[in-house]
PLY file of the C-alpha trace (Angstrom):
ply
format ascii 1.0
element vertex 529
property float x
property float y
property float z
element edge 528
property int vertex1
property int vertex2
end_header
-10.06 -15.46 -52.10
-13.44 -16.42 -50.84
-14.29 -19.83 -52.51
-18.02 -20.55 -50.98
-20.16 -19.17 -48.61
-23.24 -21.45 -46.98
-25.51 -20.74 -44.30
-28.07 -22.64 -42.23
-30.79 -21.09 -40.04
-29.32 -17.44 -40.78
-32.15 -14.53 -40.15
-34.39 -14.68 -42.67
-32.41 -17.49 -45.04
-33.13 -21.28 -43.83
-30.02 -22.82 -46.01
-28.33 -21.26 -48.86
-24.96 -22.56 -50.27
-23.06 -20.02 -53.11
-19.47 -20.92 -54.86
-17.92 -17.67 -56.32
-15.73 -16.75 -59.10
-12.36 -15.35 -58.59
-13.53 -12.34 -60.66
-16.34 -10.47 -60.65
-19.25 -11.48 -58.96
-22.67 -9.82 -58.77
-25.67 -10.01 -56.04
-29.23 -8.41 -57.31
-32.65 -8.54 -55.96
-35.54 -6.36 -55.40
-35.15 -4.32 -52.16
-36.16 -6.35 -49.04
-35.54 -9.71 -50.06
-32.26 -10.14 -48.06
-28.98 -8.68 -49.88
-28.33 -6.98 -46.65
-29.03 -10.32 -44.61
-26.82 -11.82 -47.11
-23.63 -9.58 -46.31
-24.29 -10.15 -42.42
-23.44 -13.79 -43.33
-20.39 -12.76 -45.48
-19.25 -10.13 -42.85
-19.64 -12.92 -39.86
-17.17 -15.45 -41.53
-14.59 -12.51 -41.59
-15.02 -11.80 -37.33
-18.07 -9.55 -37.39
-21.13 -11.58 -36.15
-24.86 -9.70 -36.12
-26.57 -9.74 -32.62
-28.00 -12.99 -32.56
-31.52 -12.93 -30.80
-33.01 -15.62 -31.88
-33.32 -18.85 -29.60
-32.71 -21.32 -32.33
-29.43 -22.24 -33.81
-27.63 -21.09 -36.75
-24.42 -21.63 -38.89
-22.21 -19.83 -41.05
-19.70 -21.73 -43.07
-16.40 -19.29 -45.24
-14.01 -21.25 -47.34
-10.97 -19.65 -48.88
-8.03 -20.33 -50.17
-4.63 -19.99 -48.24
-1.75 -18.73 -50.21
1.75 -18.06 -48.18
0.39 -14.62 -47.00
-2.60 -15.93 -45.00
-0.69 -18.95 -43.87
2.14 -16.99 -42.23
-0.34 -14.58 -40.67
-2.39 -17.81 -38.78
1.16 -19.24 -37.80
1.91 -15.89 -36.12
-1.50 -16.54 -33.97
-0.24 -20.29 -33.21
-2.16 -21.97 -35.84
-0.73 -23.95 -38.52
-2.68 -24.60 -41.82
-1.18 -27.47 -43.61
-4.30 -27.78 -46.36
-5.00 -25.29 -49.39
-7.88 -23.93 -47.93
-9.13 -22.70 -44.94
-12.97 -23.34 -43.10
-14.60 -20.29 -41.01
-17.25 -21.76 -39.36
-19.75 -19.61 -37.26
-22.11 -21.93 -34.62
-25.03 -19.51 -32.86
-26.20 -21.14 -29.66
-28.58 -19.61 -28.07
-26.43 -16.52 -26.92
-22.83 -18.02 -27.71
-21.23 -17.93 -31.05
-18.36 -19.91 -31.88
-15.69 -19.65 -33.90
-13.98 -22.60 -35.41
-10.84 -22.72 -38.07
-10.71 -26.24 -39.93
-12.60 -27.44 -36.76
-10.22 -25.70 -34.08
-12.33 -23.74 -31.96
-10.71 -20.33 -32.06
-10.87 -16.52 -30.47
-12.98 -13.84 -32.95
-10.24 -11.61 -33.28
-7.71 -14.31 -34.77
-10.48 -14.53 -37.59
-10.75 -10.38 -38.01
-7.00 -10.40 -37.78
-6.23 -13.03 -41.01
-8.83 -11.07 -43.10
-7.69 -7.85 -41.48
-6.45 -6.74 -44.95
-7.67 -9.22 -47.64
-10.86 -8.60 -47.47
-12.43 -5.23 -48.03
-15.99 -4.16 -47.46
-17.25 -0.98 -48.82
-20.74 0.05 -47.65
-22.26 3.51 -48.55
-20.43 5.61 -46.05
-19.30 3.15 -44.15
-16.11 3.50 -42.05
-13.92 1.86 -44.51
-10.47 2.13 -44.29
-10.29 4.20 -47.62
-12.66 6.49 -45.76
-10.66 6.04 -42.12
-8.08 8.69 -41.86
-6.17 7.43 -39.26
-5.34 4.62 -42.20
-4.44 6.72 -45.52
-1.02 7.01 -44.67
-0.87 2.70 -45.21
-1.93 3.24 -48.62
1.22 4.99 -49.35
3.39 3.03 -47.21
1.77 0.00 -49.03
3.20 1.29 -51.87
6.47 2.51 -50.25
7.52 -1.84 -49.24
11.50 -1.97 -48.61
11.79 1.94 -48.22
14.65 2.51 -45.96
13.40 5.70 -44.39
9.98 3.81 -43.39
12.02 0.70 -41.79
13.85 3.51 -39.60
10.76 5.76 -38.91
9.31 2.67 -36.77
12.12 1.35 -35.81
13.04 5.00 -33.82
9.10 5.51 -33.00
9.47 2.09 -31.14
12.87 3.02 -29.16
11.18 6.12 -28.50
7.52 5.19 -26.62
9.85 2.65 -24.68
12.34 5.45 -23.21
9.42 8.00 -23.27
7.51 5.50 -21.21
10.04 4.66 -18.67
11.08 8.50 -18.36
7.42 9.04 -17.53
7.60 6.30 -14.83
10.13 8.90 -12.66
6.88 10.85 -11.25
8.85 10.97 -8.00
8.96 14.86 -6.28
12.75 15.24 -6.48
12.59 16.98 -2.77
10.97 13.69 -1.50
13.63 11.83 -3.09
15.85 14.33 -1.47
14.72 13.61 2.18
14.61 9.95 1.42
18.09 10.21 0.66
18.74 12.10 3.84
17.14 9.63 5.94
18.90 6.69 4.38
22.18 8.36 5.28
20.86 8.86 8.97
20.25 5.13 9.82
23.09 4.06 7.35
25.83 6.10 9.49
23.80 5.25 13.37
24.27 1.66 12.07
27.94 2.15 10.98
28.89 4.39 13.90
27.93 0.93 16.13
30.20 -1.17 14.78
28.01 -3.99 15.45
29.58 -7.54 14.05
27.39 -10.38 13.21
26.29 -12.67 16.58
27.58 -9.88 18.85
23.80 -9.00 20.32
23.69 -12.87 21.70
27.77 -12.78 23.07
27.10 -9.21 24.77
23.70 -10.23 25.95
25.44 -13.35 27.99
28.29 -11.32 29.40
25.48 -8.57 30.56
23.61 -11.63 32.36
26.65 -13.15 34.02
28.28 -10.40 34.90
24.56 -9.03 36.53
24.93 -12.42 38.56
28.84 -12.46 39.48
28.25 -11.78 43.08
26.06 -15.06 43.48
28.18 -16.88 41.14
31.17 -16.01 43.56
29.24 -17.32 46.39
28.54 -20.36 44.77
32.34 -20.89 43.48
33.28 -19.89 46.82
31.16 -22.67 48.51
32.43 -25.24 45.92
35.99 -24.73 46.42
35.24 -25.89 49.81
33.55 -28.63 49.99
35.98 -29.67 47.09
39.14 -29.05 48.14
39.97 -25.99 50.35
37.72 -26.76 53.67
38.95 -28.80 56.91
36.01 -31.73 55.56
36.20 -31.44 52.01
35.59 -34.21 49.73
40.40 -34.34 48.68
40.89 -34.69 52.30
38.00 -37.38 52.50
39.67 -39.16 49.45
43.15 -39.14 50.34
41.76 -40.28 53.90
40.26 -43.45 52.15
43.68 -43.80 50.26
45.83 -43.79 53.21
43.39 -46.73 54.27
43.25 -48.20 51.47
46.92 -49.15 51.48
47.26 -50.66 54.69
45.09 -53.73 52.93
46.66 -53.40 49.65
48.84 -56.07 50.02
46.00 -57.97 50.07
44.68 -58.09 46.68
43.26 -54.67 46.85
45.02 -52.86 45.09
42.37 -52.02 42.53
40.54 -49.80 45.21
43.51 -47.84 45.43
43.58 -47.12 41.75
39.51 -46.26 41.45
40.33 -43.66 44.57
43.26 -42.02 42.76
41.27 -41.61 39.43
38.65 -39.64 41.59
41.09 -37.47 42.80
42.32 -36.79 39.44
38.40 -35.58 38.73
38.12 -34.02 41.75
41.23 -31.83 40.38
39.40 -30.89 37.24
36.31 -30.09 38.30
38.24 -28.37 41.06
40.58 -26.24 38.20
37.20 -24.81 36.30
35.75 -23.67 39.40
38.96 -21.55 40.00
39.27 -20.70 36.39
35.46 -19.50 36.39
36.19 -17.54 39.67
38.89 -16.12 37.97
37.17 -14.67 34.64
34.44 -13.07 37.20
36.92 -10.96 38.67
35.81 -7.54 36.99
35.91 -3.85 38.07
32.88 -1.58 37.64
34.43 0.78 34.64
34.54 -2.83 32.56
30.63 -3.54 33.67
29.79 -0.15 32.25
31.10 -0.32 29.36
29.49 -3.99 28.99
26.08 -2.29 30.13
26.06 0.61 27.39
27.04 -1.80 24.59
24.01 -3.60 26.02
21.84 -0.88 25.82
23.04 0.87 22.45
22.27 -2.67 20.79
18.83 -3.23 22.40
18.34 0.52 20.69
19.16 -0.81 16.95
16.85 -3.64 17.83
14.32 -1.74 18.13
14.77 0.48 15.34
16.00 -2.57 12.54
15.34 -6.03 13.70
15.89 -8.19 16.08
19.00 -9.73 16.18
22.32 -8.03 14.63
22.10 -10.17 11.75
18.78 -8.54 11.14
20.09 -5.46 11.72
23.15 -5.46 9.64
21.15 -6.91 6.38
18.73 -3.79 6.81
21.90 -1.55 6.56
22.85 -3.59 3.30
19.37 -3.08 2.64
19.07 1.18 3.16
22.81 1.10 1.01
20.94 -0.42 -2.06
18.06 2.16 -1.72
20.38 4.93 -1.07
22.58 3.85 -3.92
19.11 3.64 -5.97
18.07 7.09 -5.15
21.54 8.23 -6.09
21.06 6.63 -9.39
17.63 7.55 -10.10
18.54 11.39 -10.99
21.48 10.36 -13.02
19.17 7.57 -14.90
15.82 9.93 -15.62
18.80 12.65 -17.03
20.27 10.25 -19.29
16.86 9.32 -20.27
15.30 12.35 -21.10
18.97 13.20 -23.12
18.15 9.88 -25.33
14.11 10.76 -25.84
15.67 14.56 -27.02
18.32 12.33 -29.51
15.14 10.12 -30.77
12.69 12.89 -30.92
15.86 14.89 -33.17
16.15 11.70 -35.04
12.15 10.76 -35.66
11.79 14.72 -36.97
14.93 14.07 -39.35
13.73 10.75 -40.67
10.19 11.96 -40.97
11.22 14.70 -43.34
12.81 12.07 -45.64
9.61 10.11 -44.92
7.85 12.90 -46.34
9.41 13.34 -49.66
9.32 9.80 -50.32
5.52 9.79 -49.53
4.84 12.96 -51.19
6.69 11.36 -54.47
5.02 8.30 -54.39
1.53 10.51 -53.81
1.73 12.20 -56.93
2.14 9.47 -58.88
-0.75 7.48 -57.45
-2.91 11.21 -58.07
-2.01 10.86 -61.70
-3.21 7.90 -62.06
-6.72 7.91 -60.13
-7.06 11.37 -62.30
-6.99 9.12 -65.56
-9.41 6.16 -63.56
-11.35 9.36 -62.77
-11.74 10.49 -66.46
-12.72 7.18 -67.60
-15.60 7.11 -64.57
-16.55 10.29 -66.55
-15.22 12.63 -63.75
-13.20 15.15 -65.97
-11.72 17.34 -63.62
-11.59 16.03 -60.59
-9.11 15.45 -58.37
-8.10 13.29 -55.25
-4.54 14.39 -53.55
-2.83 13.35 -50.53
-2.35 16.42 -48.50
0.52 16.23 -45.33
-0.26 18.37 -42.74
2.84 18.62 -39.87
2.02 17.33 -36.94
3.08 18.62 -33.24
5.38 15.74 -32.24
5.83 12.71 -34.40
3.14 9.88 -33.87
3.45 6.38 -34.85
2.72 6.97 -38.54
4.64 9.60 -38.92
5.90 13.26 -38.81
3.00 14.39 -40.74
-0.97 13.12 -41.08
-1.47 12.00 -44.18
-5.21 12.95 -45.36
-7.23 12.21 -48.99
-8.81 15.75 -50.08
-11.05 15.90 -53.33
-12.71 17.75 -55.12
-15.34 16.74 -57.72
-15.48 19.54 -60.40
-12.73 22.33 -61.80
-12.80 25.46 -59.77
-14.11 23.70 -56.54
-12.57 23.44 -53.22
-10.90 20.64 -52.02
-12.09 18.85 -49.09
-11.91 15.65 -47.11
-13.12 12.29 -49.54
-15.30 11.60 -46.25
-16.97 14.45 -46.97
-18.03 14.25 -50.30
-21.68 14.56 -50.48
-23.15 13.11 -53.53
-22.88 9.27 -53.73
-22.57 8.48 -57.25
-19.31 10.32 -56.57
-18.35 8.86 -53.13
-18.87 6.12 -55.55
-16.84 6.35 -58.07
-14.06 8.10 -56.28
-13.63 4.38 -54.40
-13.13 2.61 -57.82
-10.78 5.33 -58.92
-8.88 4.76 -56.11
-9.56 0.45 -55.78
-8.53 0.56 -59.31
-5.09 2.53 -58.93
-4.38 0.73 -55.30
-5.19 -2.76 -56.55
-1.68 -3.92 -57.02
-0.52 -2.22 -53.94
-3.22 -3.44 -51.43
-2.90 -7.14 -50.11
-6.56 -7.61 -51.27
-7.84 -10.44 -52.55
-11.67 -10.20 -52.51
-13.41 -6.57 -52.52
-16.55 -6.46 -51.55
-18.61 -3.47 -52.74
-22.44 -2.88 -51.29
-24.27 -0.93 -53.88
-21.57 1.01 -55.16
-23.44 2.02 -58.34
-25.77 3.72 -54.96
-26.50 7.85 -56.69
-25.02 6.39 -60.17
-27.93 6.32 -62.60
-28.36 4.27 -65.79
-26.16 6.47 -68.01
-22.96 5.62 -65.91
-24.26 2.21 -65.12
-22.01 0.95 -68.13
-18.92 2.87 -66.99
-19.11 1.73 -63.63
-19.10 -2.17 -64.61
-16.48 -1.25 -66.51
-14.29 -0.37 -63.91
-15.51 -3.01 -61.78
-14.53 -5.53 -64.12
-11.05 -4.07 -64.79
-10.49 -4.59 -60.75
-11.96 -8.10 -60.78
-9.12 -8.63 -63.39
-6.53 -8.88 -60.48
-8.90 -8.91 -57.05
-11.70 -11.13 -56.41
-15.13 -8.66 -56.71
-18.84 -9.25 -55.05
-20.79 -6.39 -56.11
-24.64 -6.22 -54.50
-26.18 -3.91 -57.20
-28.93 -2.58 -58.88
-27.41 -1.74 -62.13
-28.22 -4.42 -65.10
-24.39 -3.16 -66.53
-22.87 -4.54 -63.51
-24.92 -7.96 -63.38
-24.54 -8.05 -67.61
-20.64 -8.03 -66.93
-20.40 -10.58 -63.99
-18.90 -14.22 -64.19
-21.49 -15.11 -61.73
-25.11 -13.40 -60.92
-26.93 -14.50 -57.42
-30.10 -13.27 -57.20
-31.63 -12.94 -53.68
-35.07 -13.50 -53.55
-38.35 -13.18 -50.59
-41.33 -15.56 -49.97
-43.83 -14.95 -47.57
-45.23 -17.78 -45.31
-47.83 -16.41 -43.09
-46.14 -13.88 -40.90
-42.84 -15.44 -41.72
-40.18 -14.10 -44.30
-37.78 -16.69 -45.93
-34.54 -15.70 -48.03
-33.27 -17.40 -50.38
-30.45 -16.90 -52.75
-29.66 -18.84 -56.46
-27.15 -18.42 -59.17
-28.78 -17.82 -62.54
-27.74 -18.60 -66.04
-28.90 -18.28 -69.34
-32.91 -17.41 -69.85
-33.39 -16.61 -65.65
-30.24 -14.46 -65.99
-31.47 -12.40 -69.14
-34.59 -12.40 -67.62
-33.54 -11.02 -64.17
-31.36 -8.23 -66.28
-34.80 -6.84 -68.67
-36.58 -7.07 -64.95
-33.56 -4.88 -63.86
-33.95 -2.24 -66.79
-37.66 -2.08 -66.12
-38.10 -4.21 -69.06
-40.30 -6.46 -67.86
-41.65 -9.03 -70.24
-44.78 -10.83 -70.53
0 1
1 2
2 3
3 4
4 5
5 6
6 7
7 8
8 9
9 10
10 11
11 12
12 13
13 14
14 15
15 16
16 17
17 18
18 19
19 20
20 21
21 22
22 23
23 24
24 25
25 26
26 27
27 28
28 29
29 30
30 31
31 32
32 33
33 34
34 35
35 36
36 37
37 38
38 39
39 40
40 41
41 42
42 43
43 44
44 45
45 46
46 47
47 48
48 49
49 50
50 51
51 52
52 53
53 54
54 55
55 56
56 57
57 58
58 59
59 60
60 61
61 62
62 63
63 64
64 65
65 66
66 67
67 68
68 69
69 70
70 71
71 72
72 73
73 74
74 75
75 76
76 77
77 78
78 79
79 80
80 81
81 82
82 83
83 84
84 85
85 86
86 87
87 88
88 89
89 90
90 91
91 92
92 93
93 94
94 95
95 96
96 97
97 98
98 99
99 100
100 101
101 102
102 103
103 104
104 105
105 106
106 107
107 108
108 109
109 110
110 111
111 112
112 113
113 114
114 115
115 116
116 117
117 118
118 119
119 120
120 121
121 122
122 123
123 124
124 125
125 126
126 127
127 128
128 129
129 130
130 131
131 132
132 133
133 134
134 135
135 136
136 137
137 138
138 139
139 140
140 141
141 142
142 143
143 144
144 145
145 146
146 147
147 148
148 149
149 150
150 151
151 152
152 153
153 154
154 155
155 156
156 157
157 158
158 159
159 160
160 161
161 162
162 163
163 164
164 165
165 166
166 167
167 168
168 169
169 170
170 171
171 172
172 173
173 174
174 175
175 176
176 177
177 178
178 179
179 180
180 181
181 182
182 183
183 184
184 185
185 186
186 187
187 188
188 189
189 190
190 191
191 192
192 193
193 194
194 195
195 196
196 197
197 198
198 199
199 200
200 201
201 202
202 203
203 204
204 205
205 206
206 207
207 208
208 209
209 210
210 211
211 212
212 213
213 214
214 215
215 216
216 217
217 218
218 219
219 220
220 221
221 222
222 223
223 224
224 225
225 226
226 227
227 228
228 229
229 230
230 231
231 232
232 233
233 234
234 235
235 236
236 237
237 238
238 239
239 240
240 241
241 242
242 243
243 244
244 245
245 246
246 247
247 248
248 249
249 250
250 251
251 252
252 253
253 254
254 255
255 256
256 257
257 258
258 259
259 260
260 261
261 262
262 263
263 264
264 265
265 266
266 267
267 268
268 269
269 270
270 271
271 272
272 273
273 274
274 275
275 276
276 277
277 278
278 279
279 280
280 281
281 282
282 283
283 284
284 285
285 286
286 287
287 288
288 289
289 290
290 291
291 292
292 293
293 294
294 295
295 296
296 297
297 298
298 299
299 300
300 301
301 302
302 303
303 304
304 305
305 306
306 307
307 308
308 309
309 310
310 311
311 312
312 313
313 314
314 315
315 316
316 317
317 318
318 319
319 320
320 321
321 322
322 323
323 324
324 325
325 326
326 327
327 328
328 329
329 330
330 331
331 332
332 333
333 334
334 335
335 336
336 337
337 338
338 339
339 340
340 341
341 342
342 343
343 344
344 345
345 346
346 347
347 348
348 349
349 350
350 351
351 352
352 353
353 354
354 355
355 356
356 357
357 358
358 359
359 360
360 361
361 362
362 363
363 364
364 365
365 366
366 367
367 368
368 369
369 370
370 371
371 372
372 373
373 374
374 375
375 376
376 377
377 378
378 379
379 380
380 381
381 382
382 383
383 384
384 385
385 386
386 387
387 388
388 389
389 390
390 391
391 392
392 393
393 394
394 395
395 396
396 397
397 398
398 399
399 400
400 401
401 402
402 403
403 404
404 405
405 406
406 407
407 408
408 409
409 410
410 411
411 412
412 413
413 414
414 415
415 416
416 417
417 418
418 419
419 420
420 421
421 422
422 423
423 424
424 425
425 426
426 427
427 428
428 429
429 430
430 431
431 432
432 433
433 434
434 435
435 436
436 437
437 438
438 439
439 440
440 441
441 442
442 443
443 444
444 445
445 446
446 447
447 448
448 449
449 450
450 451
451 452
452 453
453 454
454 455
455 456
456 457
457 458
458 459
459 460
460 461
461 462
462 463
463 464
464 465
465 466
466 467
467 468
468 469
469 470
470 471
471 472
472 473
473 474
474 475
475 476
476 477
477 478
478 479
479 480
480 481
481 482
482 483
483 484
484 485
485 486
486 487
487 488
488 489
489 490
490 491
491 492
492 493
493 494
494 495
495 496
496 497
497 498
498 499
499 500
500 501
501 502
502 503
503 504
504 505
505 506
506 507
507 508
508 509
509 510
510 511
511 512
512 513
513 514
514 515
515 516
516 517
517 518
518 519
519 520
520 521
521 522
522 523
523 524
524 525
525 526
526 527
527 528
């Protein structure tokens, strides 16, 4: 419920500050003076902001009360609301305009989405949502709460966008999947077929250079051997030489140089065994070389192809598996897919049916009674139904597209509420239907603009009759011209014009007593002296 509304700097209205009733509340004033400007302000605390144009600033300021409902819808959005009420404030600055919940600056469309469906503005063929119908199927669901057949409708309609969605996603030409699956088995088997092991590019590689080099290796083995060991001056004979000397001045206390010379033989020895054991391992025929050479050059081929080392190579082949093994998959997956969207789509028709009766049962009990809200808005015989026409393929609301046909006299055809062409009855076709829906909408303030808009004097009564039996349950503002409607109110505003120079101000009061009476006679044309 909308508590207050104040403004500062808003169009054509300097400052203004209203407090409402939680019934019915009416807005008059001669045409011009700012009703219109007046509803901007209302309409901008609820998300929808005019252009702003002007260079100076402005303010809006909303407060409402927060019941459980609006609460849990703001905690949803991240905000908590600890307090009873709840402060939309609207700065314009310059060409900003900032939204602020109980001083937390906050996105637009978290302030459209808490009012989203509390409050309700009805404009003279405006896109309302009783006039939108891509929403009259929510007016029977509203009404439908805890139906089992609903719960499963949207529970399968969500299951079946996401598989419908991911079967979509396969776009892939099954023959290119084909020859990608043909070339994965290619390099997969050349890859295989090598029996490469890990390191084995590096061990080959070495063999390839040493064995390319034996010759000179042998040479150089060959020359080693001796000046080591095996020639007439090598450095044993030297040693042992030196030895042999050695000992003839052992006795002497040398006996220490004897030792040192026999612990370089022993090196001499070592060094002396590799050299032989090298020669050895070089002793290859051509046949091994060869096959040495084309291991060598079959590698140096998968290098060139899959990396460069066989590491490299052998992860790419774990790689191309994995695709392969993908590609395999991906036939089997999209078939199994499109076998569950066939079970949903089965399932969504099935449910939908029961969807339908439910709906159409509910329907023609809501019918009945905006016939007898109909009657009493002196519109004896006619008739609002909700007509379900099948649709194609289920959509999100449904199996069938729920739409609100009229007709405004006996013997006429029906045809879409949208279309209804006089607006005394556009009129009072809306509070037929306000006044049947009211316990099954979460409303809690209506806001009608000039309902009583084609509705002349002799229905003026009827039509604040109605109004006031919706204001019993739902907060009402009514902007009117009709003295019934203002007569009934708990509150009357009156929205007034002065001129200063080539400036219009705004300005808008609550009246009581003599300036009320006196504002309803002006409103009947009785205008006293």
């Amino acid at each position: 419920m909308l508590l207050s509304l104040a403004g500062r700097d808003f169009l054509t209205f300097r400052e203004f500050y209203v407090e409402f009733s939680e019934g019915m509340n009416a807005i008059t004033g001669e045409s011009g003076a700012g009703k219109t400007i007046f509803l901007k302000a209302l309409l901008t605390v609820l998300g929808f902001p005019p252009q702003w144009d002007n260079v100076n600033a402005g303010s809006i300021e909303g407060n409402f009360v927060v019941d459980d409902s609006l609460s849990s819808k703001l905690r949803e959005t991240g905000i908590e609301i600890e307090e009873d009420h709840l402060l939309v404030t609207v700065s314009f600055t310059g060409q900003r305009t900032i939204y602020r919940i109980n001083g937390r600056m906050v996105p637009r469309q978290i302030v459209q989405t808490a009012f989203s469906d509390r409050v309700e503005v009805h404009s003279q063929h405006s896109s309302v949502s009783l006039l939108d119908e891509s929403k009259h199927h929510e007016i029977l669901d509203h009404a439908l709460k805890g139906e089992e057949s609903l719960t499963n409708y949207r529970e399968l309609y969500g299951e079946f966008l996401k598989v419908k969605r991911e079967f979509e996603s396969f776009s892939v030409d099954p023959a290119h999947i084909e020859r990608e699956k043909d070339f994965l088995s290619f390099q997969i088997s050349e890859i295989e077929e090598a029996g490469l092991q890990p390191g084995e590019d590096e061990i080959v590689e070495m063999k390839y250079t040493r064995y390319r080099n034996a010759q000179a290796l042998l040479d150089t083995f060959h020359e080693l051997r001796e000046l080591l060991k095996d020639g007439d001056l090598s450095v044993y004979n030297s040693l042992n030489d030196a030895v042999t000397i050695v000992e003839r001045i052992e006795s002497f206390g040398y006996g220490e140089w004897r030792e040192n010379l026999q612990v370089a033989l022993e090196e001499l020895d070592s060094l002396y065994s590799k050299v032989e054991e090298e020669r050895g391992s070089l002793d290859i025929d051509d046949e091994e070389f060869t096959s040495i050479e084309n291991r060598m050059t079959l590698i140096q081929g998968l290098k060139r192809k899959y990396g460069d080392s066989a590491d490299a190579i052998l992860s790419k082949l774990e790689t191309f598996k994995e695709e392969l093994r993908s590609l395999q998959e991906l036939e089997e997956r999209k078939e199994r897919l499109k076998r569950r969207e066939e079970d949903l789509l089965d399932k969504l028709k099935k449910t939908g049916e029961i969807l339908d009766q439910k709906r159409l049962a509910r329907a023609r009990e809501i019918e009945e009674q905006i016939r007898v809200h109909l009657e009493s808005l002196r519109m004896k015989g006619a008739e609002l139904k909700f007509h379900l026409r099948q649709e194609e393929i289920p959509r999100n609301y449904g199996t069938s597209r729920v739409t609100m046909i009229v007709k405004t006299n006996p013997g006429m055809e029906f045809m879409e509420i949208g279309k209804v062409a006089s607006g005394g009855e556009l009129s009072r076709f809306l509070l037929a239907l306000e006044s049947a829906l009211r316990e099954q909408l979460d409303l809690r303030t209506i806001v009608f603009d000039e309902v009583d808009s084609g509705v002349g004097q002799r229905l003026g009564a009827v039509v604040a009759d109605k109004l006031r039996e919706i204001s019993q349950e739902i907060q009402t503002i009514v902007i009117t011209h009709l003295p019934q409607i203002a007569q009934n109110a708990d509150k009357h505003f009156v929205v007034r014009k002065e001129q200063f120079g080539s400036n219009t101000i705004s300005s808008i009061e609550e009246l009581h007593g003599c300036s009320k009476e006196r504002e309803i006679e002006e409103m009947s044309g009785q205008i006293p002296d």
